[in-house]
HTML snippet that shows the backbone in 3Dmol.js (N, CA, C, O; Angstrom):
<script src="https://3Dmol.org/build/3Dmol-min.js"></script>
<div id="view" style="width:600px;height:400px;position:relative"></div>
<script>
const pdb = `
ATOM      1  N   UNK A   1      18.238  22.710  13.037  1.00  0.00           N
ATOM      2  CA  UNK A   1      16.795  22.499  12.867  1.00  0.00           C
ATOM      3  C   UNK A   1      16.501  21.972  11.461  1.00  0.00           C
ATOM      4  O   UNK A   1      15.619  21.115  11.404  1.00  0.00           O
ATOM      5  N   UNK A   2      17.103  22.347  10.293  1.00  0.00           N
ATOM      6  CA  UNK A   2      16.571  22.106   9.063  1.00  0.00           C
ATOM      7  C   UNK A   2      17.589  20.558   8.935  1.00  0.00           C
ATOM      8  O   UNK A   2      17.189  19.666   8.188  1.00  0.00           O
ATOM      9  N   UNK A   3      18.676  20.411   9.600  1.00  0.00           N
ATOM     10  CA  UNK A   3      18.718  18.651   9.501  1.00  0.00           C
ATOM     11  C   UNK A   3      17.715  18.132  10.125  1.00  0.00           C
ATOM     12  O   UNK A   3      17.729  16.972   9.713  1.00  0.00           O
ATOM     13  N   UNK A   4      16.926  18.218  10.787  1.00  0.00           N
ATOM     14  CA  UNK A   4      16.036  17.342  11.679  1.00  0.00           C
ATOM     15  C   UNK A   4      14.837  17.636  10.836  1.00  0.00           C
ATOM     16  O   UNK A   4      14.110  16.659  11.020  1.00  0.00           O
ATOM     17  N   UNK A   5      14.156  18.559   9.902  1.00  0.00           N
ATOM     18  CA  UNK A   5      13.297  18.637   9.173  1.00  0.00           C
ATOM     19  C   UNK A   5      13.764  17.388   7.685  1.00  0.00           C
ATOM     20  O   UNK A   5      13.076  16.792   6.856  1.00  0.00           O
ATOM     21  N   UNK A   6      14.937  17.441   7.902  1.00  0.00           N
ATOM     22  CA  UNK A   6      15.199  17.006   6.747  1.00  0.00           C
ATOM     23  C   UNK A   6      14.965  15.214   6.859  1.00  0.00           C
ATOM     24  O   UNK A   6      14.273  14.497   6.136  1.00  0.00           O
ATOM     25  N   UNK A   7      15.852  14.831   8.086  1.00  0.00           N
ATOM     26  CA  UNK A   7      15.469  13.687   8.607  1.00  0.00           C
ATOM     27  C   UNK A   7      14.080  13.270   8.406  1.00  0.00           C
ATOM     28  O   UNK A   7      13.726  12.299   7.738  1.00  0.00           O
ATOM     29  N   UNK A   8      13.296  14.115   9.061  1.00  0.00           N
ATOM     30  CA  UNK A   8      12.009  13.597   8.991  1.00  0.00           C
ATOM     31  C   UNK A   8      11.044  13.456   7.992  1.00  0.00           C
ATOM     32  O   UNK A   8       9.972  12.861   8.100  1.00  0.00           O
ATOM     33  N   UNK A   9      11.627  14.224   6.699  1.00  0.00           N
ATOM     34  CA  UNK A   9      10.975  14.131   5.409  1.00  0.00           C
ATOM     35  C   UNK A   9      11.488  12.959   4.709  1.00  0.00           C
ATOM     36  O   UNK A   9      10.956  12.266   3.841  1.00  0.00           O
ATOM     37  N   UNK A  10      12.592  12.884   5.247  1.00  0.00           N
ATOM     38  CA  UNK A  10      13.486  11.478   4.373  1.00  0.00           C
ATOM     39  C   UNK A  10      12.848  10.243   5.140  1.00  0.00           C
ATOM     40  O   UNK A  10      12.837   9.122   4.632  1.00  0.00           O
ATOM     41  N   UNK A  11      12.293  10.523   6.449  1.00  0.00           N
ATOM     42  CA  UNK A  11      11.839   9.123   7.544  1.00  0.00           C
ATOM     43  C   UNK A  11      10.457   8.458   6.709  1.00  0.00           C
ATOM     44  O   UNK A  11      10.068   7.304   6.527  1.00  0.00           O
ATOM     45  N   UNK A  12       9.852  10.048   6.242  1.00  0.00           N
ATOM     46  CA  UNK A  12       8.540  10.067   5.934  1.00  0.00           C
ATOM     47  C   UNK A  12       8.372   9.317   4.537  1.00  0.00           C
ATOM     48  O   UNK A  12       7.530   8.424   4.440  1.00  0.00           O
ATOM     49  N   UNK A  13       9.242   9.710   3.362  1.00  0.00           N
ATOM     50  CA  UNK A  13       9.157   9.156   2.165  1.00  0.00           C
ATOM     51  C   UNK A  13       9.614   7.845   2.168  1.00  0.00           C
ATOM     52  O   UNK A  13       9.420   7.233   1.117  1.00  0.00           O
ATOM     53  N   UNK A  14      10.128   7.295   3.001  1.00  0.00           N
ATOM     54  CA  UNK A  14      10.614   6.140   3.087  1.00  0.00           C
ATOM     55  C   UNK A  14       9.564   5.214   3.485  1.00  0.00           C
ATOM     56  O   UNK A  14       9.209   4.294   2.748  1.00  0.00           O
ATOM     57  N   UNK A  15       8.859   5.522   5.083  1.00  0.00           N
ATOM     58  CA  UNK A  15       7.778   4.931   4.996  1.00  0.00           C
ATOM     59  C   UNK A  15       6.485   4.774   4.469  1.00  0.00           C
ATOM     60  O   UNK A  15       5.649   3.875   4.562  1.00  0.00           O
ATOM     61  N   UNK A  16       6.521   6.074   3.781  1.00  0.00           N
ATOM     62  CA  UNK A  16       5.687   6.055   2.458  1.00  0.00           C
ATOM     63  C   UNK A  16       5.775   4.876   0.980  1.00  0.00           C
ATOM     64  O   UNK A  16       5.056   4.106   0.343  1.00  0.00           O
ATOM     65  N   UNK A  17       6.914   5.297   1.015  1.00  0.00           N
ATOM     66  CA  UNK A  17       7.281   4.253  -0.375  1.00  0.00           C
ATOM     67  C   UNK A  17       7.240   2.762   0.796  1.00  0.00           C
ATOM     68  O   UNK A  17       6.777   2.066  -0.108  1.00  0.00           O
ATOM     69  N   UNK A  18       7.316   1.976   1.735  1.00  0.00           N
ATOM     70  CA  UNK A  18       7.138   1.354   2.015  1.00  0.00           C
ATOM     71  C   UNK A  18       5.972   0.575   2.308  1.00  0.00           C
ATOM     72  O   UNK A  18       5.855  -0.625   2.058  1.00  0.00           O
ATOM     73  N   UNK A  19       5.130   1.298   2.840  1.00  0.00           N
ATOM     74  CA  UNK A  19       3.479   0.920   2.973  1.00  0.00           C
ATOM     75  C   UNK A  19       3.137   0.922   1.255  1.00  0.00           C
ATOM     76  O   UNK A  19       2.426  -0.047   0.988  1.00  0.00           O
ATOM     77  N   UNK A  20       3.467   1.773   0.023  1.00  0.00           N
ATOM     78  CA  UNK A  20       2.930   1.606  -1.322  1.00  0.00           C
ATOM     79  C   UNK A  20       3.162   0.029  -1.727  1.00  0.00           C
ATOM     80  O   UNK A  20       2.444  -0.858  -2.189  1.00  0.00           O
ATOM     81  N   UNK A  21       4.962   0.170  -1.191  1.00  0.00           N
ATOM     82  CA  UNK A  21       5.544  -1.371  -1.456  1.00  0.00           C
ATOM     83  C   UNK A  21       4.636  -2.709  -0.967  1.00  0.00           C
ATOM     84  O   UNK A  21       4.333  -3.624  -1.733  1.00  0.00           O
ATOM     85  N   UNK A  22       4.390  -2.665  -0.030  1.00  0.00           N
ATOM     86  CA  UNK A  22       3.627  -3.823   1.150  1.00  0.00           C
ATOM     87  C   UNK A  22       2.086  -3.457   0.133  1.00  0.00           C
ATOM     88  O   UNK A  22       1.534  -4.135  -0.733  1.00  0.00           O
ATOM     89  N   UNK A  23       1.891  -2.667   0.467  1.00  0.00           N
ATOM     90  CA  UNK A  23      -0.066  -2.733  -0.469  1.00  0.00           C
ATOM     91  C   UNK A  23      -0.060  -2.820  -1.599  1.00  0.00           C
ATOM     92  O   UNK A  23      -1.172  -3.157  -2.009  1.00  0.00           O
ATOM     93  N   UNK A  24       1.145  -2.592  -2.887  1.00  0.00           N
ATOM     94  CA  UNK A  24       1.102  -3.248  -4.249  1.00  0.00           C
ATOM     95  C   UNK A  24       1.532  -4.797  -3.845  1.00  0.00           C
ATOM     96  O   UNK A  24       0.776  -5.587  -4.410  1.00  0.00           O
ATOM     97  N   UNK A  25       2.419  -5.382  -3.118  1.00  0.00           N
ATOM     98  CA  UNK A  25       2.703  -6.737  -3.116  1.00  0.00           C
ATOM     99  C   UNK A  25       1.627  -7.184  -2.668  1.00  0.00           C
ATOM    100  O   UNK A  25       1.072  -7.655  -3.661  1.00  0.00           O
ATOM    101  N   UNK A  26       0.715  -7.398  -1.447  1.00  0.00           N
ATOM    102  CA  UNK A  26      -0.498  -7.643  -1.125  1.00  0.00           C
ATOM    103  C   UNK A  26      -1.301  -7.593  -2.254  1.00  0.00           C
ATOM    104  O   UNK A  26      -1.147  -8.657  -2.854  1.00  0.00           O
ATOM    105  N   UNK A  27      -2.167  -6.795  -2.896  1.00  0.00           N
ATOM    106  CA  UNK A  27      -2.812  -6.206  -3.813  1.00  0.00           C
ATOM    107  C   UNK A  27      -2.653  -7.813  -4.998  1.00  0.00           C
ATOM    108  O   UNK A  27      -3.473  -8.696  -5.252  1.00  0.00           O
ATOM    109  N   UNK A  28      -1.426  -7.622  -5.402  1.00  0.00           N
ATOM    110  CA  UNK A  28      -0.923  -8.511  -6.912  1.00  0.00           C
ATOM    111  C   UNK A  28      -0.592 -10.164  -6.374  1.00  0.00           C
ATOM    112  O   UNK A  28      -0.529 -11.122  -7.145  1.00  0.00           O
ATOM    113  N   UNK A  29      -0.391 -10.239  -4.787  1.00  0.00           N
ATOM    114  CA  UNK A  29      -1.028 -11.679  -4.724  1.00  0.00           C
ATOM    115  C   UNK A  29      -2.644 -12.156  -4.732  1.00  0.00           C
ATOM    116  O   UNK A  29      -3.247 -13.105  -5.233  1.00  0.00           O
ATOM    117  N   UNK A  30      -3.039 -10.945  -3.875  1.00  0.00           N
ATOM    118  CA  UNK A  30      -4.617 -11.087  -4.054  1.00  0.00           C
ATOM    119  C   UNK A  30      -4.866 -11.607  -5.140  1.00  0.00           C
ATOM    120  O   UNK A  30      -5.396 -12.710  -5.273  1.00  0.00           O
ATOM    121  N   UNK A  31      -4.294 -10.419  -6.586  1.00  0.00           N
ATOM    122  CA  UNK A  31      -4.876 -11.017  -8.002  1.00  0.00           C
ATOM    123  C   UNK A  31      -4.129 -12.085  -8.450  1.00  0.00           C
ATOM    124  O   UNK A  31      -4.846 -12.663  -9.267  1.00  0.00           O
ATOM    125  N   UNK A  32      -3.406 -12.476  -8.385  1.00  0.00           N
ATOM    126  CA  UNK A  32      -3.107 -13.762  -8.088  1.00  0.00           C
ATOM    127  C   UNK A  32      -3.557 -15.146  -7.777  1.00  0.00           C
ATOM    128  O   UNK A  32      -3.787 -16.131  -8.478  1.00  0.00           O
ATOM    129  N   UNK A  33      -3.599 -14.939  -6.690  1.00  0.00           N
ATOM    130  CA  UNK A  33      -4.643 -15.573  -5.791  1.00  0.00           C
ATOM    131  C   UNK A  33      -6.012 -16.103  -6.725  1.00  0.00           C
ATOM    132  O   UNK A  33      -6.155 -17.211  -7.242  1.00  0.00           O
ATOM    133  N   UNK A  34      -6.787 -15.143  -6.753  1.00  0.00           N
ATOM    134  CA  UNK A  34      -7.912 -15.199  -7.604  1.00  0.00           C
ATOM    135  C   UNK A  34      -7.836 -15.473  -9.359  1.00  0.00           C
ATOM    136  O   UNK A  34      -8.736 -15.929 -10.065  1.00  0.00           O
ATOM    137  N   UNK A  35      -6.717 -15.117  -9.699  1.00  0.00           N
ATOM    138  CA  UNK A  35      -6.644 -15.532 -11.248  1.00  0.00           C
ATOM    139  C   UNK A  35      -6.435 -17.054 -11.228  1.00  0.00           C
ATOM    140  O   UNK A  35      -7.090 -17.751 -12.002  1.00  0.00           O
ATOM    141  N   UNK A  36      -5.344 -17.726 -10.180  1.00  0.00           N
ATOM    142  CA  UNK A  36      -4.994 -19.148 -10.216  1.00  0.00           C
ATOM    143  C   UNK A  36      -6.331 -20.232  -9.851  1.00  0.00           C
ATOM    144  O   UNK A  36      -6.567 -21.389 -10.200  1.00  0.00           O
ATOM    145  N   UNK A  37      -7.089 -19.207  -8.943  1.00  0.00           N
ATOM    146  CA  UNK A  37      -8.285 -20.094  -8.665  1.00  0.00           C
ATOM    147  C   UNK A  37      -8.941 -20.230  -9.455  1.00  0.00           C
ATOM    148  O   UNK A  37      -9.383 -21.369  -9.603  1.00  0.00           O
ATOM    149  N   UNK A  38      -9.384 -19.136 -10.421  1.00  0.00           N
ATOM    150  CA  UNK A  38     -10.493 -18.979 -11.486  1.00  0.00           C
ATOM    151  C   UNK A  38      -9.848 -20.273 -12.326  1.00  0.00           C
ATOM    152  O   UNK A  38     -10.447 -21.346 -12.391  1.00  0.00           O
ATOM    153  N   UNK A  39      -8.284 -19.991 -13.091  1.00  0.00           N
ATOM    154  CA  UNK A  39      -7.891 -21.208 -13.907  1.00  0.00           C
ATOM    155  C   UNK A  39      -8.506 -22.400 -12.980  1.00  0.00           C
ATOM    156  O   UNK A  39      -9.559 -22.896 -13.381  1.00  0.00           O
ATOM    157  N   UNK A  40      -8.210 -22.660 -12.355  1.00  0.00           N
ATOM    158  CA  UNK A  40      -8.183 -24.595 -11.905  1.00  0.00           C
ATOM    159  C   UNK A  40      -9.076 -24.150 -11.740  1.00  0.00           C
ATOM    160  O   UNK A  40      -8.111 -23.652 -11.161  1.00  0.00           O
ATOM    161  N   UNK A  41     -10.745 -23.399 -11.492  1.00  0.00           N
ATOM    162  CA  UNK A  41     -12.258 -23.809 -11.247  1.00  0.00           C
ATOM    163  C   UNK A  41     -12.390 -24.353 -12.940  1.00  0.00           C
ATOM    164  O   UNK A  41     -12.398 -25.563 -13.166  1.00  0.00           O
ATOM    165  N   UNK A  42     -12.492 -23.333 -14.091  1.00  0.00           N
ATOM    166  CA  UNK A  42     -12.255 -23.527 -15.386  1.00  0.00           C
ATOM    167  C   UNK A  42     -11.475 -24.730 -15.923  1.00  0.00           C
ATOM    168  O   UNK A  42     -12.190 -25.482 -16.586  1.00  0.00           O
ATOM    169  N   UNK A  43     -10.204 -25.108 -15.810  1.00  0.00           N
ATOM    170  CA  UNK A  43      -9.795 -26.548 -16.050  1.00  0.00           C
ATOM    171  C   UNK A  43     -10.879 -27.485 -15.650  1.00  0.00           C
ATOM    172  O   UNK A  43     -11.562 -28.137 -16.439  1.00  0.00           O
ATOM    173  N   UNK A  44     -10.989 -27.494 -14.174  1.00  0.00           N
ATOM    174  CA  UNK A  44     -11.825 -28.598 -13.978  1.00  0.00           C
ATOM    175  C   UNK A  44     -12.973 -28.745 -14.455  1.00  0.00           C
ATOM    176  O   UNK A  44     -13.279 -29.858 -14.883  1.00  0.00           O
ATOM    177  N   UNK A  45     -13.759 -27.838 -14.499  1.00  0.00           N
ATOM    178  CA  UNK A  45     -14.971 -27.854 -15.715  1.00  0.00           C
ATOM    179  C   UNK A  45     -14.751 -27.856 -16.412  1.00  0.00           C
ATOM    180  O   UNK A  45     -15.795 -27.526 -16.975  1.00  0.00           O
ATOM    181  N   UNK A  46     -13.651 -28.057 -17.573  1.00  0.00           N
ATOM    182  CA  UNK A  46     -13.881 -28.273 -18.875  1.00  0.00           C
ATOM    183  C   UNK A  46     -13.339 -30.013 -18.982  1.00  0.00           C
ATOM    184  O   UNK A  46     -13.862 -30.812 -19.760  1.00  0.00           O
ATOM    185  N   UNK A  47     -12.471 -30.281 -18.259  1.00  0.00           N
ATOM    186  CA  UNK A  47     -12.309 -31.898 -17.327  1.00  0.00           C
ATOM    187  C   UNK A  47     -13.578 -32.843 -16.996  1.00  0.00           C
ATOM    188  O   UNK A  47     -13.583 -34.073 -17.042  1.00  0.00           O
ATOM    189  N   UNK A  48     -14.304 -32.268 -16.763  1.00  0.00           N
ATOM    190  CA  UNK A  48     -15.427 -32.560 -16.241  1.00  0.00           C
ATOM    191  C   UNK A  48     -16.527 -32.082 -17.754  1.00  0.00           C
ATOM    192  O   UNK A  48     -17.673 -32.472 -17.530  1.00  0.00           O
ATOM    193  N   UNK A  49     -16.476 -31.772 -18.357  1.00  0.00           N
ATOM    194  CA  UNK A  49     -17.388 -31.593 -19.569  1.00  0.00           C
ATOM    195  C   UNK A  49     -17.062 -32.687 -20.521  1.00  0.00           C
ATOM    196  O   UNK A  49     -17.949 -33.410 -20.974  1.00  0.00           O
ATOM    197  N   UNK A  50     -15.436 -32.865 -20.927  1.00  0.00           N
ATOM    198  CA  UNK A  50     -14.416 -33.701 -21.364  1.00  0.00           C
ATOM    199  C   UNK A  50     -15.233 -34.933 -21.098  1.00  0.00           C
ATOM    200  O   UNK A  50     -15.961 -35.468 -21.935  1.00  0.00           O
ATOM    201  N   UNK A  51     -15.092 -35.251 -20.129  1.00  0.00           N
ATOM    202  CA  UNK A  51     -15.287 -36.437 -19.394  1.00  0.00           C
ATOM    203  C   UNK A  51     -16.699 -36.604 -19.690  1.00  0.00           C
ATOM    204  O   UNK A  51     -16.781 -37.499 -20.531  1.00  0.00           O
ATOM    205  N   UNK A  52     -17.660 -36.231 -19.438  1.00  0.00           N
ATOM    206  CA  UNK A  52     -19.203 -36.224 -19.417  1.00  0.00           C
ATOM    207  C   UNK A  52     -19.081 -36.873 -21.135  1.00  0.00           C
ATOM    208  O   UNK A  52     -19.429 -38.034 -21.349  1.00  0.00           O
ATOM    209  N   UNK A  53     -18.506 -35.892 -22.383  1.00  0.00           N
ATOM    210  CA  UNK A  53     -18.572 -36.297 -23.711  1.00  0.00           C
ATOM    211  C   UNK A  53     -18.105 -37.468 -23.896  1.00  0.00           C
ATOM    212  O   UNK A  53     -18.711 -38.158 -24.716  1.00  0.00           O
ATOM    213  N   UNK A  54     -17.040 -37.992 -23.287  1.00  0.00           N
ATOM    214  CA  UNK A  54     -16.886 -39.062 -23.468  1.00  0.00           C
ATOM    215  C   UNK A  54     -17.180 -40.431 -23.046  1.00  0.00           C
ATOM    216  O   UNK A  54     -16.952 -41.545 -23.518  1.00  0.00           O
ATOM    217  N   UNK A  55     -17.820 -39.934 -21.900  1.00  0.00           N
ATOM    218  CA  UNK A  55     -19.320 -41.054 -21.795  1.00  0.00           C
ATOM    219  C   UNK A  55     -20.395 -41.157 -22.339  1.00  0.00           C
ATOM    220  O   UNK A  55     -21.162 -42.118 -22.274  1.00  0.00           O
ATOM    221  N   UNK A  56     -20.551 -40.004 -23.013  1.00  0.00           N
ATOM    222  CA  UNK A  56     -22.075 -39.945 -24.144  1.00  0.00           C
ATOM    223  C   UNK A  56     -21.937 -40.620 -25.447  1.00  0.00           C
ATOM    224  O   UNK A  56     -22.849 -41.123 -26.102  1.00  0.00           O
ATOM    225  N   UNK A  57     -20.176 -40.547 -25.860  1.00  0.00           N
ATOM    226  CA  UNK A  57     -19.992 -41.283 -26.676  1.00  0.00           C
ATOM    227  C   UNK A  57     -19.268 -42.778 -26.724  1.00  0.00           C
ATOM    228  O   UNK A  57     -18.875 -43.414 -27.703  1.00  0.00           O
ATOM    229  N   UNK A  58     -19.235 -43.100 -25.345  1.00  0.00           N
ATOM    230  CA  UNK A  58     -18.954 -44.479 -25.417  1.00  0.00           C
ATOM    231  C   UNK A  58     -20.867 -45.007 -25.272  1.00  0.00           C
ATOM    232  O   UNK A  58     -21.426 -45.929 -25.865  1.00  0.00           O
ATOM    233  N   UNK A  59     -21.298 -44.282 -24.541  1.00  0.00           N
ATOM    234  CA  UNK A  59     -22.803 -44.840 -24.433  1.00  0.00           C
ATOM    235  C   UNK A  59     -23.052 -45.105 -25.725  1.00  0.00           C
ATOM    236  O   UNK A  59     -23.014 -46.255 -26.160  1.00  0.00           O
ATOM    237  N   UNK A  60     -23.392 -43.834 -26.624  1.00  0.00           N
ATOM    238  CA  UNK A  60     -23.503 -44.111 -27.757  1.00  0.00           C
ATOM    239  C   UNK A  60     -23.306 -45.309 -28.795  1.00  0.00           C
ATOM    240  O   UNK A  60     -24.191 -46.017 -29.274  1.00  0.00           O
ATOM    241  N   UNK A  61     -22.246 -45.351 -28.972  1.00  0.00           N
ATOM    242  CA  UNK A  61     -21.464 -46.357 -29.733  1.00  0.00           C
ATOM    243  C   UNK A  61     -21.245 -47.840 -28.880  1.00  0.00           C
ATOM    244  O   UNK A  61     -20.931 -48.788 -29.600  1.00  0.00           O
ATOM    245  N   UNK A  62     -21.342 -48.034 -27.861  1.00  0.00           N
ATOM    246  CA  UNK A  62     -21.415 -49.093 -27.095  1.00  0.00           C
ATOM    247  C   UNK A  62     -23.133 -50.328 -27.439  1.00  0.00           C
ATOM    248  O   UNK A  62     -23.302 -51.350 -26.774  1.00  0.00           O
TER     249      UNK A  62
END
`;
const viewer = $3Dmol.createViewer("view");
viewer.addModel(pdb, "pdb");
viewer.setStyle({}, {cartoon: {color: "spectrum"}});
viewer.zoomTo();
viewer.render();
</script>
């Protein structure tokens, strides 16, 4: 009886530490996910600001 308790505590921590495993990997692409997007929204607006200045100053000087 106490191997089969034992089994099942060892079945249990295992799929425990497994579901933690799967929902921190999930979790840290999410942020991921969202940090890479935020960069390239930010690049491109400052691309796009870039760009805007340097038509104000070819206007300018033109």
């Amino acid at each position: 009886m106490e191997t089969v308790l034992l089994v099942a505590s060892v079945v249990v921590v295992l799929l425990s530490l497994a579901v933690f495993v799967a929902v921190f990997v999930l979790v840290s692409f999410v942020v991921v996910a969202a940090v890479s997007l935020v960069v390239v929204e930010a690049t491109s607006f400052v691309l796009a600001v870039i760009c805007l200045l340097a038509e104000v100053i070819m206007l300018l000087f033109c």
